[in-house]
C-alpha positions as CSV (number, residue, x, y, z in Angstrom):
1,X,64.7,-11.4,6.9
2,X,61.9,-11.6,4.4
3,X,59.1,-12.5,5.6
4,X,55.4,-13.6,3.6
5,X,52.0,-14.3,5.2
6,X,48.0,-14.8,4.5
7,X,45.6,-15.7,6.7
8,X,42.0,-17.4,6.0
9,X,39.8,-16.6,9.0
10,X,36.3,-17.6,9.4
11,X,34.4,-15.5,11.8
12,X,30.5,-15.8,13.2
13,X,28.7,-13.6,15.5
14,X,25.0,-14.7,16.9
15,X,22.9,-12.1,19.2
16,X,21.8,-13.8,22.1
17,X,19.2,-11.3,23.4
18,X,19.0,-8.1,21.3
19,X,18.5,-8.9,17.5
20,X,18.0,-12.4,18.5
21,X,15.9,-14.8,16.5
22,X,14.9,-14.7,12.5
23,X,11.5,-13.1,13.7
24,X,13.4,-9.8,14.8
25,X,16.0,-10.1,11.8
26,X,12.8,-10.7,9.4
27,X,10.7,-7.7,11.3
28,X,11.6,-5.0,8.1
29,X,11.0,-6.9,5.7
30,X,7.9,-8.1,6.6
31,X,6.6,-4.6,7.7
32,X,7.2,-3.6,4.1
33,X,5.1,-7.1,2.6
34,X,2.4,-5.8,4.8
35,X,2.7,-2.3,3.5
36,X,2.8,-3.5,-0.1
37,X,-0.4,-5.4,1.0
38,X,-2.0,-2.5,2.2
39,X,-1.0,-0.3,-0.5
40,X,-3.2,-3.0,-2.7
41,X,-6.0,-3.2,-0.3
42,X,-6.1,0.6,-0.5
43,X,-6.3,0.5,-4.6
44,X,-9.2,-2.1,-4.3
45,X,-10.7,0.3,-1.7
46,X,-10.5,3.1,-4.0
47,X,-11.6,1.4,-7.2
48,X,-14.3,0.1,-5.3
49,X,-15.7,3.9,-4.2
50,X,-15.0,4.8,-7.3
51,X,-17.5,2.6,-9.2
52,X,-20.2,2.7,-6.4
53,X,-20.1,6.4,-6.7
54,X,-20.8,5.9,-10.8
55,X,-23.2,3.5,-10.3
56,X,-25.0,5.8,-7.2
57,X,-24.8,9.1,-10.2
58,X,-26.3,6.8,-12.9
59,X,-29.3,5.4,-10.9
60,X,-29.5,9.0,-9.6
61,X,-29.9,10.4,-13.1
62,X,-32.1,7.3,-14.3
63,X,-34.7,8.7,-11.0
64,X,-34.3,12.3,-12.0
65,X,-35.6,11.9,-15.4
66,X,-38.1,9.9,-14.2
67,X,-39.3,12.0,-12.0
68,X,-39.1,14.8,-15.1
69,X,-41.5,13.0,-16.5
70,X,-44.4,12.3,-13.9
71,X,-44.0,16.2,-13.5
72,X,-44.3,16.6,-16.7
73,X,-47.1,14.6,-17.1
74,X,-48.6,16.3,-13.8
75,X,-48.2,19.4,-15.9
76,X,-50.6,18.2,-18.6
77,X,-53.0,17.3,-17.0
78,X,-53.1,20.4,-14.6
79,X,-53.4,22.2,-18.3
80,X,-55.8,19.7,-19.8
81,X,-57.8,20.5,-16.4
82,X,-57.4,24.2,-16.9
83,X,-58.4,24.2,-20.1
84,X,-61.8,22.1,-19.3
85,X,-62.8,24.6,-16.8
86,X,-62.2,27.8,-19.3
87,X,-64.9,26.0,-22.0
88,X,-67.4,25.3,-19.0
89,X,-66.9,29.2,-17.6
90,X,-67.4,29.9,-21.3
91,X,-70.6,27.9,-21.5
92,X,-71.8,29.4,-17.8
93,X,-71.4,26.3,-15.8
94,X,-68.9,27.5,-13.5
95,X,-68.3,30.6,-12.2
96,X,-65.4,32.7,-13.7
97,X,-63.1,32.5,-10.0
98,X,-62.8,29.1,-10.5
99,X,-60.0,29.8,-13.5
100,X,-57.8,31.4,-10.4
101,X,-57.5,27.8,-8.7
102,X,-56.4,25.7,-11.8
103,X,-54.2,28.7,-12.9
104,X,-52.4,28.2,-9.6
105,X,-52.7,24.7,-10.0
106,X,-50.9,25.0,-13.2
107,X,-48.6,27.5,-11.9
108,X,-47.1,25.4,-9.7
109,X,-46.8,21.8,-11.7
110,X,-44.6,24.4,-14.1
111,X,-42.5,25.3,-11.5
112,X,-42.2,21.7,-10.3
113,X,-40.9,20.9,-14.0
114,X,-38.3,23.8,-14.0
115,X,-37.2,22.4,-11.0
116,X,-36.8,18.4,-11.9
117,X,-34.9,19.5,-15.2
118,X,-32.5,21.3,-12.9
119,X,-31.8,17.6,-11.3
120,X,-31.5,15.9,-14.2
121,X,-28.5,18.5,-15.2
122,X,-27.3,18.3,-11.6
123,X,-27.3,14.1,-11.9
124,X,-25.7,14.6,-15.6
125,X,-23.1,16.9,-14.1
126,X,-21.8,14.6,-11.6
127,X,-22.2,11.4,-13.2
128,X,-20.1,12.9,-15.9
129,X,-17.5,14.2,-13.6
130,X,-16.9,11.2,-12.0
131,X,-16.3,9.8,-15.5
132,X,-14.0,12.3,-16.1
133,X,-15.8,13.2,-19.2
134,X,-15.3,17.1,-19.1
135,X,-11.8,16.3,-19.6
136,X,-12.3,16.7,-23.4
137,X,-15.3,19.9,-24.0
138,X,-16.6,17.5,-26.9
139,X,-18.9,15.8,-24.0
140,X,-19.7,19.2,-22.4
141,X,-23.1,19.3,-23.9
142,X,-23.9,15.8,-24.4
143,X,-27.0,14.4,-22.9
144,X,-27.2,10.9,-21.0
145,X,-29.6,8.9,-21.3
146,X,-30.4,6.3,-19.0
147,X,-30.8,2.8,-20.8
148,X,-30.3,0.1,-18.0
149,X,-33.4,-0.2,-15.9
150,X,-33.4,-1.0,-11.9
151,X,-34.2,-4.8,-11.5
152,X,-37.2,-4.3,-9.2
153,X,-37.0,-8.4,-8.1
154,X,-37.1,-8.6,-4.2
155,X,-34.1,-10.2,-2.6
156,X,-33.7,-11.6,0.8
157,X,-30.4,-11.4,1.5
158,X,-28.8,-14.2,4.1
159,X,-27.1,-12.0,6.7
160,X,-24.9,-14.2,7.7
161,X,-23.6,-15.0,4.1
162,X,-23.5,-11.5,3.8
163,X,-21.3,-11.0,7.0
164,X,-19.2,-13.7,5.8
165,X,-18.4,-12.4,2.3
166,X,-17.7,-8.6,3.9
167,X,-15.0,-10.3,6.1
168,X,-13.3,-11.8,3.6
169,X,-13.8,-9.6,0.4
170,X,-14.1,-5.9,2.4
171,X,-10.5,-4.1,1.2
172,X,-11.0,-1.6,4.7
173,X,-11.3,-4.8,6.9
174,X,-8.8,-6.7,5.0
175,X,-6.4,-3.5,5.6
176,X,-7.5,-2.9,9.4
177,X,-6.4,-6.7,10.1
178,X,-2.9,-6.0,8.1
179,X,-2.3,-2.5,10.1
180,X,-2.9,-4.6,13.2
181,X,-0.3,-7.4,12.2
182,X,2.2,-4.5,11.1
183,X,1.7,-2.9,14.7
184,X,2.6,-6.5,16.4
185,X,5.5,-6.6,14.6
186,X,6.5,-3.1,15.6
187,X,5.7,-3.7,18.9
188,X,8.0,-6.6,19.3
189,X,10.7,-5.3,17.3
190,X,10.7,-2.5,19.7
191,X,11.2,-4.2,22.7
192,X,13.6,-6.5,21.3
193,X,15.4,-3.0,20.5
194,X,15.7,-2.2,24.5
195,X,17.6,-5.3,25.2
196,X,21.3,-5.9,26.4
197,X,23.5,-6.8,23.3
198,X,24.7,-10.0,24.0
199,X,26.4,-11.2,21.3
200,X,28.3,-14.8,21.1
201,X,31.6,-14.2,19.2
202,X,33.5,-17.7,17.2
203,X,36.4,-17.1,15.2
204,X,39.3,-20.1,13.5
205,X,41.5,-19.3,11.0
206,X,44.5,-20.5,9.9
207,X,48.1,-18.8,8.5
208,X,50.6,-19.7,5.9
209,X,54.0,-18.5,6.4
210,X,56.8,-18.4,4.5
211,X,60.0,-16.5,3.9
212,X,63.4,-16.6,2.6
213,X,66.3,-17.7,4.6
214,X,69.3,-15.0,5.7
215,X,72.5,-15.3,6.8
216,X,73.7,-13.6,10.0
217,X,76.0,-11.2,8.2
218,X,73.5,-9.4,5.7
219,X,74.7,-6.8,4.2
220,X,76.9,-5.5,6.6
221,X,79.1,-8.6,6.8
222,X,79.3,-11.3,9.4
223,X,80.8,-8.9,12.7
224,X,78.6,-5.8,11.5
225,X,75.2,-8.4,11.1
226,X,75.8,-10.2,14.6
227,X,75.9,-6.6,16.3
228,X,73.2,-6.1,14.7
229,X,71.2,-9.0,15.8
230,X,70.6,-10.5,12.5
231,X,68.9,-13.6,13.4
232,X,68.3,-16.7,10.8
233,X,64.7,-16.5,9.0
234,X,63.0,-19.7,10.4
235,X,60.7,-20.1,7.6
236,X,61.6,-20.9,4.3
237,X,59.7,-20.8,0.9
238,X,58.8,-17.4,-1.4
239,X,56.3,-15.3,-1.4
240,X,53.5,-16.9,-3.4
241,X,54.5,-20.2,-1.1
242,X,52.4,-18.8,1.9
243,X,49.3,-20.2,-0.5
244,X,50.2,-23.4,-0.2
245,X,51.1,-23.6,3.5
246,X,47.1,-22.1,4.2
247,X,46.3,-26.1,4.3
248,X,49.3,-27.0,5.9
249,X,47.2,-26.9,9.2
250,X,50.9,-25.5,11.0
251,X,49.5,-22.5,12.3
252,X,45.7,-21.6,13.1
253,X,44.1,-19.5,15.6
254,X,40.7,-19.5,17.0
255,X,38.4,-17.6,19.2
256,X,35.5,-18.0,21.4
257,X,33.6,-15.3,23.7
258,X,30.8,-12.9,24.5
259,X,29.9,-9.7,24.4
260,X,27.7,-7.6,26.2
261,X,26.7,-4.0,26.2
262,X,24.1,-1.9,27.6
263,X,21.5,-0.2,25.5
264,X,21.9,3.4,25.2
């Protein structure tokens, strides 16, 4: 007897304890919003050092050659000094051991000056390194030269303007708060993980059935096919009939339950 069938079946499952709710469903996907967050806080962060560090090497550099020239100037007039003292030896107003003290005098405003332009290369070294500039050897020995001067205006900052703005623009506290949402999450999706599975189960669906009609002989004629227990097809139709008979609403099946299982 031939015999055609399709089924439509519309199934839904819902977890009742375990998985349960679009907070716990959401939990992975808004863990990895947060860490995209974070990952952009950290860029800001790093951008941030980045250009304080600069801007610490160029006021660094701007006080080193500064300080180059008071020694400098220091040096001059320890020499102008010097020099005074030789003419009035030479004329017999001093004594002669007096030349020891502004030589030493001298002595030492030199090595002060030897020891500034050693900072300024230092502050040149690590201002340029921080620009990457020693990438290309053209800007090996290149001088820079301060331009920008400090703005010496006194400010009295509002500290509680200040707190403000650092709460709301700092990229470490902005991250800390995100890190702590992210652990929430975790925390909850954890223990949501160590409950029972109980899981509602629905189920409706419904058949079409078709099928071509025999006779009880078959093949083997009508004594052979009755021994055989040829029985007459009940359903009628072909194949691509069973289609049709999906709407007839003849034959459905549904299904309702639960189901529970113990974590692990």
């Amino acid at each position: 007897m031939p015999q055609y069938k399709s089924e439509l079946i519309l199934s839904l499952t819902q977890p009742l304890l375990k998985d349960f709710g679009i907070d716990i469903g959401t939990s992975l996907i808004r863990i990895a919003n947060l860490n995209q967050q974070m990952s952009v806080e950290q860029f800001r962060e790093a951008v941030q050092d980045t250009l304080y560090r600069i801007e610490l090497f160029y006021w660094n550099l701007y006080f080193q050659n500064e300080d180059l020239k008071s020694k400098e100037i220091s040096l001059k007039l320890a020499e102008d000094l010097r020099r005074e003292i030789k003419i009035k030896i030479d004329a017999g107003t001093l004594a002669p051991i007096e030349i020891y003290q502004a030589e030493q005098n001298v002595a030492a405003r030199q090595e002060e000056v030897i020891v500034s332009k050693r900072r300024v290369k230092d502050a040149e070294d690590f201002l340029k390194a921080s620009l990457n500039l020693y990438e290309k050897d053209q800007y090996w020995n290149v001088s820079i030269v301060p331009l920008d001067k400090p703005n010496l205006t006194v400010v009295n900052p509002n500290t509680d303007e200040c707190i403000k703005v650092a709460l709301e623009k700092r990229p470490d506290f902005i991250k800390t708060k995100l890190d702590l949402k992210k652990s929430n999450i975790e925390v909850k999706y954890t223990k949501n993980k160590t409950c029972r599975a109980l899981t509602w189960l629905g189920q409706s669906g419904t058949s079409g059935i078709a099928g071509r009609p025999s006779s009880s002989s078959g093949l083997f004629g009508p004594v052979l096919g009755a021994l055989l227990g040829n029985k007459k097809n009940p359903y009628s139709g072909h194949w691509d009939d069973v289609y049709d008979y999906l709407g007839s609403g003849n034959y459905y099946n549904y299904l309702i339950g639960l189901k529970l299982e113990n974590p692990p």
